[in-house]
C-alpha positions as CSV (number, residue, x, y, z in Angstrom):
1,X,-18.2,17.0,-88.0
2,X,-17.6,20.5,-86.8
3,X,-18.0,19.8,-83.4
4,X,-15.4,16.5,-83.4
5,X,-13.0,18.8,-85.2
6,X,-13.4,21.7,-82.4
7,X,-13.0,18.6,-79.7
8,X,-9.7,17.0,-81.1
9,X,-6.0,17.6,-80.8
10,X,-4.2,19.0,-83.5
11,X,-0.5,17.8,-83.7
12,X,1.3,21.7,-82.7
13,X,-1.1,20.6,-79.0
14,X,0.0,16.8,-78.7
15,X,3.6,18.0,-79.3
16,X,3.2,21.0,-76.6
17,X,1.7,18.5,-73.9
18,X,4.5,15.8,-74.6
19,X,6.9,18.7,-73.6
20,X,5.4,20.0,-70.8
21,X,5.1,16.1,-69.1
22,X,9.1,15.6,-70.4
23,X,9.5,19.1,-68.2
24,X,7.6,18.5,-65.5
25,X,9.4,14.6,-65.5
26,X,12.7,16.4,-65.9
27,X,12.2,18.7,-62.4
28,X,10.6,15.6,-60.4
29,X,12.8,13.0,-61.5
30,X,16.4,14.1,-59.6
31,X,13.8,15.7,-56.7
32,X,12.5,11.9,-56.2
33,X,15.6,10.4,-56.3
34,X,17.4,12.9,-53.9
35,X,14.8,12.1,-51.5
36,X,15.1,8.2,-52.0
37,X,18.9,8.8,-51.4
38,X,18.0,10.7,-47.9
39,X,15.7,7.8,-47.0
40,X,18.2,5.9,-47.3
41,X,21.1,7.4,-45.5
42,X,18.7,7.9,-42.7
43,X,18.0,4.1,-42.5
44,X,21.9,3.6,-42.5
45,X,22.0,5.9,-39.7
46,X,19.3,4.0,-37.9
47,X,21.3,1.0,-38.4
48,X,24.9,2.3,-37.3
49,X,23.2,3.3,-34.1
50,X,21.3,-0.2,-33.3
51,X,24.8,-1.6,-33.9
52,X,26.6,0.5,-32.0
53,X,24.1,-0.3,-28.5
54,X,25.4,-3.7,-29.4
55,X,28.6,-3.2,-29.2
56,X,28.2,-1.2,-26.3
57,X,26.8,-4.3,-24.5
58,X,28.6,-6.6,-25.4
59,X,31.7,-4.9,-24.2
60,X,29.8,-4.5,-21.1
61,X,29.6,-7.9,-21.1
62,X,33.4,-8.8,-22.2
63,X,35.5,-7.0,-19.5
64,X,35.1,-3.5,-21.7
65,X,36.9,-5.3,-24.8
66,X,35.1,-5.0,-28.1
67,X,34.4,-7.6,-30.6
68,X,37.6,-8.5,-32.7
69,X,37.5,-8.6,-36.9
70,X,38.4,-11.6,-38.6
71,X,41.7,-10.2,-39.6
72,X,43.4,-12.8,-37.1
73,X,41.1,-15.7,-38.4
74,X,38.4,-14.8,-35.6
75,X,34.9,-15.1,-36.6
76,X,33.5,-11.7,-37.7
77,X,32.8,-9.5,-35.3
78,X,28.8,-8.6,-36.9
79,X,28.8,-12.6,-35.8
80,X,29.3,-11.8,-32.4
81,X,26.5,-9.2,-32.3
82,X,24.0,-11.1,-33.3
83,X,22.3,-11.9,-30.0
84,X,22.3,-8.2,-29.5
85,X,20.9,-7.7,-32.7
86,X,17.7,-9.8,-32.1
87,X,15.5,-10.4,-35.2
88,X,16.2,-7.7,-37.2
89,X,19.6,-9.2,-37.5
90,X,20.0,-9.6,-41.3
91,X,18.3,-5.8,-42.0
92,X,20.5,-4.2,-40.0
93,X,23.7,-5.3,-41.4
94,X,23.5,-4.5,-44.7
95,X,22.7,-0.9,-46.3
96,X,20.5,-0.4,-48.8
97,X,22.8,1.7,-50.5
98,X,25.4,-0.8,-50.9
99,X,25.2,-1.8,-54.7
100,X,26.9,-5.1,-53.1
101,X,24.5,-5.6,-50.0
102,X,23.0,-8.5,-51.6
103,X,26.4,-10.7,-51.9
104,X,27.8,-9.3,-48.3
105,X,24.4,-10.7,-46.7
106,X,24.8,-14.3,-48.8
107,X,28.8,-14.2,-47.5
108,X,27.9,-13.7,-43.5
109,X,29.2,-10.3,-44.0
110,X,28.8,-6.7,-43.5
111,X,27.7,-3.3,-45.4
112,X,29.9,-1.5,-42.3
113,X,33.3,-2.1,-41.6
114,X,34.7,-2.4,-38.2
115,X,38.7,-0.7,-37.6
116,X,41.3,-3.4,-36.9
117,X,42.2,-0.9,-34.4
118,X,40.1,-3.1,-32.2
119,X,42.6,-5.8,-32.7
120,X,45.7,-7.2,-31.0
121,X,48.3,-6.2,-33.3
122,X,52.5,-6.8,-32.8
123,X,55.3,-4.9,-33.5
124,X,58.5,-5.8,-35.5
125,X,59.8,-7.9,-32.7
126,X,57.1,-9.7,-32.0
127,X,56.1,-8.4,-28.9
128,X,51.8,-7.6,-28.8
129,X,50.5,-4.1,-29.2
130,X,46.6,-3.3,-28.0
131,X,44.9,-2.0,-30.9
132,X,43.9,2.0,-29.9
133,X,40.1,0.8,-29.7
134,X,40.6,-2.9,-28.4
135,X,38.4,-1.4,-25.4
136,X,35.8,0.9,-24.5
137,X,37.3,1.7,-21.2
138,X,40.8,2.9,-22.3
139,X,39.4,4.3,-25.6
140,X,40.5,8.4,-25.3
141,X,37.9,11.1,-26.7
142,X,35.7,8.4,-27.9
143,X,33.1,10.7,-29.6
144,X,36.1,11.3,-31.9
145,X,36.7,8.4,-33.3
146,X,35.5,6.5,-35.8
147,X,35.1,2.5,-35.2
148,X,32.6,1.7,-38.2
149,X,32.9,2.9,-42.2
150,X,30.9,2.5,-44.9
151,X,32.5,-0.9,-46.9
152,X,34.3,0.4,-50.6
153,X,32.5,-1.3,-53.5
154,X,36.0,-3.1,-53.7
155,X,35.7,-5.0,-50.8
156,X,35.4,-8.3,-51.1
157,X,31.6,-9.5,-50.0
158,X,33.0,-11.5,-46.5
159,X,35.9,-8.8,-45.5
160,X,34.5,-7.0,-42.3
161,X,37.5,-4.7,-41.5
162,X,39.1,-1.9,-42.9
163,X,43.1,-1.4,-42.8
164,X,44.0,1.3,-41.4
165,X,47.3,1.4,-42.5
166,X,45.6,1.9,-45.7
167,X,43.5,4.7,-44.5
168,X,46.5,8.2,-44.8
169,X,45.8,8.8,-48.3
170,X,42.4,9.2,-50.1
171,X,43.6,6.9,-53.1
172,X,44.4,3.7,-50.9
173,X,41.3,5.1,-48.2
174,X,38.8,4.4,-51.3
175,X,39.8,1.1,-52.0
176,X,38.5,0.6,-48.2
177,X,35.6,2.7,-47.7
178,X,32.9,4.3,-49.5
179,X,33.2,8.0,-48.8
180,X,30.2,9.1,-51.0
181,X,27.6,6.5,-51.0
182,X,24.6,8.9,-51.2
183,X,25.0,12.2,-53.5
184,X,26.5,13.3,-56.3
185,X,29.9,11.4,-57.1
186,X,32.6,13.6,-58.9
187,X,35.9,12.0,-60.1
188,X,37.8,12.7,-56.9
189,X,34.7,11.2,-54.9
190,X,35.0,13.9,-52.5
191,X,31.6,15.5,-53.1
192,X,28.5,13.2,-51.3
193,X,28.6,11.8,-48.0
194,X,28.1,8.8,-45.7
195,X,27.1,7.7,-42.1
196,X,29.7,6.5,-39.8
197,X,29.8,5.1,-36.2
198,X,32.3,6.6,-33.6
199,X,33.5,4.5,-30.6
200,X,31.4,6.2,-28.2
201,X,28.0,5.0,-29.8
202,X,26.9,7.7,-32.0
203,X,26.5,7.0,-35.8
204,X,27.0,10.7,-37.6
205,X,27.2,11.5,-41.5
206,X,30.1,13.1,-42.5
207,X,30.7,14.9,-46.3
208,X,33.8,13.3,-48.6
209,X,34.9,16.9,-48.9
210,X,35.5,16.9,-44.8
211,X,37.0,13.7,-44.5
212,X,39.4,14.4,-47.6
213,X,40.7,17.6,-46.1
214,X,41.6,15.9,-42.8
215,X,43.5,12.9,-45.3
216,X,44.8,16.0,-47.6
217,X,46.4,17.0,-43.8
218,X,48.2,13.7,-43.3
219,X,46.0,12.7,-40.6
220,X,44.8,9.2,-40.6
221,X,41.3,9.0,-40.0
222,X,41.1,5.7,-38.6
223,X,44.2,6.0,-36.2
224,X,43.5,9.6,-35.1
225,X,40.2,11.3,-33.5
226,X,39.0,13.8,-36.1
């Protein structure tokens, strides 16, 4: 009897190892998920770049002009890209840290929005104005500006531009884009960051806090090179 007595638990140790796992949980926990988060903007980044070859060649294979969004009842431009896509197609276009991913993808649509600054716009009279990145060849300090965002969470699942008339303050920009989509979010979503593409190819992630500043400035971060 002695000897089971000397082998068991009493409740003081239970209690003490229940805390020490609850610890231990505590510390790993946000350490796992800030790696899953990195993961994953890496994979967006990976993505942002395989989409912008595409769009790199099929301008080179459309006079220099790249593809237009479906603002002007044009198919969408991730459409387009398909064939330059190849199989992985359907991966690609969605991020996997779009809580809405899942109904872009059913909807033919897109995690990353394109800037209708690729399209043919007009003025008050009527008379047509080239969108600032309608094409590659006339673009100015393309490593500057940005031609693909991260879509808002209030985007509806088939939309596949952003406005960019919406895009000079950081209330109206969120209802377009998704500043923060890995990190911490704070109430002015100005704290975690994002990947974006810029018109010369290059997909970089950018902090809310940097972007915010440049909109706290008046510039207008999809009409102006950052």
């Amino acid at each position: 009897m002695r000897g089971k007595r000397g082998q068991a638990f009493t409740l003081i140790e239970l209690l003490a190892g229940v805390l020490v796992v609850a610890l231990l949980t505590g510390v790993a926990f946000p350490a796992v998920q800030g790696a899953m988060g990195k993961a994953k903007l890496t994979h967006d980044l990976a993505n942002l770049r395989q989409i912008g070859q595409g769009i790199l060649l099929y301008a080179g294979e459309n006079q220099g002009n790249l593809p237009s969004t479906s603002c002007q009842g044009e198919p969408s431009w991730i459409g387009a890209l398909k064939p330059y896509l190849g199989d992985y197609y359907d991966g690609i276009r969605v991020s996997s840290l779009d809580p809405n991913r899942e109904a872009r993808k059913s909807a033919g649509g897109t995690s990353y929005l394109l800037n209708d600054e690729v399209d043919l716009a007009f003025d008050r009279a009527g008379n047509p104005k080239p969108g600032l990145l309608q094409n590659q060849n006339q673009i100015t300090q393309a490593s500057r500006r940005l031609l693909l965002f991260p879509a808002s969470r209030m985007k509806p699942a088939g939309e596949d531009h952003i406005h960019s008339g919406s895009m000079s303050r950081w209330h109206s920009l969120l209802g377009e884009i998704n500043p923060d989509s890995s990190g911490p979010v704070s109430r002015q979503r100005d704290v975690g960051c994002s990947a974006y593409l810029f018109a010369d190819g290059h997909a970089e992630i950018l902090g809310a806090k940097t972007l915010k500043a440049r909109v706290d400035q008046g510039l207008n971060i999809a009409e102006n090179p950052l």
